[in-house]
C-alpha positions in Angstrom: -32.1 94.0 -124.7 -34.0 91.9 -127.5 -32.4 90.0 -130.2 -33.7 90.4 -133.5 -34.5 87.0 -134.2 -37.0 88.1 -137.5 -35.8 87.6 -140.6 -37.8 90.3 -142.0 -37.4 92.9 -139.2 -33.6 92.0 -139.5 -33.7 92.4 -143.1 -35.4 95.6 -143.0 -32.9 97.0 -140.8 -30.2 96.2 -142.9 -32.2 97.3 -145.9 -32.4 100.6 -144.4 -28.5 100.9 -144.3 -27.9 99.7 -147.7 -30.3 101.8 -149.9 -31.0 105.0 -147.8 -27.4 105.6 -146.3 -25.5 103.9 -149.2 -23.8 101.6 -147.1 -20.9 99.6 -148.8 -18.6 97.1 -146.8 -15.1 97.0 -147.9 -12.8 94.5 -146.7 -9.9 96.0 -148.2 -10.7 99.7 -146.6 -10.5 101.4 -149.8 -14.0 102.8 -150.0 -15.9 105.0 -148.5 -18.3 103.3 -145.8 -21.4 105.4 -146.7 -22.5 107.8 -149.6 -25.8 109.0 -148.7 -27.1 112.7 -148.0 -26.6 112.5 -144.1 -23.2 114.9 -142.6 -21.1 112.3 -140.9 -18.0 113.1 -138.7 -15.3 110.2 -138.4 -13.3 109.5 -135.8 -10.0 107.9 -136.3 -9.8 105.1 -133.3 -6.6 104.0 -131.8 -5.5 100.6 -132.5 -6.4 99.2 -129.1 -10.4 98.5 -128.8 -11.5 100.4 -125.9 -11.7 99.2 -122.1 -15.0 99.1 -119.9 -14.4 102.5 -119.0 -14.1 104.0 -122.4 -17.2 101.5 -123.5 -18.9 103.1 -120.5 -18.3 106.8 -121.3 -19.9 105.7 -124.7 -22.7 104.3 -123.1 -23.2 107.4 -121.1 -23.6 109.4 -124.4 -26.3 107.4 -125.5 -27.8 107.1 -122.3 -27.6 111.2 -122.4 -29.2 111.5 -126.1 -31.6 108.3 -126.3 -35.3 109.0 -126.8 -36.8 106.1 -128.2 -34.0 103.3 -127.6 -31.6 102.2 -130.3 -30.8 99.8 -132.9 -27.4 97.8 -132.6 -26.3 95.8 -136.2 -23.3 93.4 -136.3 -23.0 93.0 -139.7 -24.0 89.2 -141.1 -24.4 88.5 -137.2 -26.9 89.5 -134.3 -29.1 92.5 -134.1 -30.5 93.8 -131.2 -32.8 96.6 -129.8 -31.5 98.0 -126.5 -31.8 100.8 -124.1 -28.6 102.3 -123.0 -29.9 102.7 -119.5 -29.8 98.7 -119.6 -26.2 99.0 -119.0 -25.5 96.0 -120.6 -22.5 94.4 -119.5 -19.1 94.6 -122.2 -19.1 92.0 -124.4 -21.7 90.8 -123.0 -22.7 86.6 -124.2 -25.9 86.2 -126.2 -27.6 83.0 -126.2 -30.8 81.7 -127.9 -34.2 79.9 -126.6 -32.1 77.0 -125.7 -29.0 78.3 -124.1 -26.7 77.9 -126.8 -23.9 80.8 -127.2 -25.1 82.7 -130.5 -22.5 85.5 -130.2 -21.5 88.3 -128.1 -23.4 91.9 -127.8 -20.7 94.3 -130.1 -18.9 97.0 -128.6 -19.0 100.5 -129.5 -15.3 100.1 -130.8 -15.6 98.0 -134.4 -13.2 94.8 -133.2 -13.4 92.9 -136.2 -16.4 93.5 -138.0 -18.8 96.4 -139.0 -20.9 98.1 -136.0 -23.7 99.9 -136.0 -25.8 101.6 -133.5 -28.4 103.4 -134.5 -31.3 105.7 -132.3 -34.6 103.9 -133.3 -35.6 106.9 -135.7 -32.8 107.0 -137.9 -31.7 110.7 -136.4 -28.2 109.3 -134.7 -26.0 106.9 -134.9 -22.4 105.5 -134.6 -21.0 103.3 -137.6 -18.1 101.2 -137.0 -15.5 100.5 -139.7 -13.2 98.0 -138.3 -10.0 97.6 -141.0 -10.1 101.2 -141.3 -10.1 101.4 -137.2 -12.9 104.7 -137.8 -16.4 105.4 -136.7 -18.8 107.1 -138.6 -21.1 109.6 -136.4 -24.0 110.9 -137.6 -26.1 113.4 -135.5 -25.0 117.0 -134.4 -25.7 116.0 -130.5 -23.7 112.8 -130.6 -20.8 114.4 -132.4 -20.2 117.0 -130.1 -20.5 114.9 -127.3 -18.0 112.6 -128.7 -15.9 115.4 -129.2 -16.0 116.5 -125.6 -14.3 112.8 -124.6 -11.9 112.3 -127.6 -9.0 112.4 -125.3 -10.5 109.4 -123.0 -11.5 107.9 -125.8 -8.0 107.9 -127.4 -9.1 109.2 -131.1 -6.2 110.1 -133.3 -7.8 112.6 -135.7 -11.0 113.7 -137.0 -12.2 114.0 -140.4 -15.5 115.8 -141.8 -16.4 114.7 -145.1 -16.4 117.0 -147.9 -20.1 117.7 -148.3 -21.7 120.5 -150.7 -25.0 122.1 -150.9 -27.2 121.7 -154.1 -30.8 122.7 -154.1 -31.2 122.7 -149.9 -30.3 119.6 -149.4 -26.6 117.9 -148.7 -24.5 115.8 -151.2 -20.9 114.5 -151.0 -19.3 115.3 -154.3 -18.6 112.1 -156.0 -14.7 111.4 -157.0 
């Protein structure tokens, strides 16, 4: 694991969420999280975050569908670049150059603010909304192998977001 301690690599990052995938942070949960041309799949999450196992089966996922490692983004907090195979311990303590406790690494589950975890070349990724207790998935692979562990994961529905074709590509219809 590596912390993103460059301002301009961590800014680039975040960049990338807000002008390619449209992201918009609501605090009141009344918007959608993203309005970009990618297919997401949301998973409604139960209201308890998830235990080590359920963390673990997550892990396993990515472990599974990982090719080039992955991003993970706590919004207006740490970002890192991991390795699923690093097996990083749940909630596992971050600290800096000098010891000092800068923060946790987030959990798949979005306890308490937005997180994101994103394969390094943008084609999968899990988004974390936490008021609206959802994540976003984005990938074909990585949905259905959420899909396969919904029951261990507790999720309490599933919603696909209405998306239309125009001219090849895909758009959500605006409201």
């Amino acid at each position: 694991m590596r912390v993103i301690w460059d301002t301009e690599e961590y800014d680039a990052l975040w960049n990338i969420l807000y002008r390619e995938y449209g992201f918009e942070p609501d605090h009141l949960g009344m918007a959608e999280l993203f309005h970009c041309a990618k297919q997401f799949t949301v998973f409604h999450l139960p209201q308890n975050v998830w235990d080590e196992t359920q963390e673990k089966a997550v892990n396993d996922i990515f472990k599974r569908l990982d090719t080039q490692g992955m991003y993970a983004l706590d919004w207006h907090h740490l970002a890192f670049e991991f390795s699923p195979r690093e097996e990083i311990p749940y909630c596992q303590p971050v600290t800096d150059g000098k010891g000092r406790y800068m923060g946790d690494f987030p959990s798949y589950y979005p306890n308490g603010d937005y997180y994101f975890f994103i394969e390094k070349n943008w084609s999968f990724g899990l988004f974390g909304h936490p008021w609206r207790k959802e994540i976003y998935v984005m990938g074909g692979p990585l949905i259905s192998e959420l899909k396969n562990v919904s029951s261990l994961l507790g999720f309490t529905g599933i919603r696909h977001y209405p998306w239309w074709r125009q001219n090849g590509l895909i758009f959500r219809k605006k409201r």
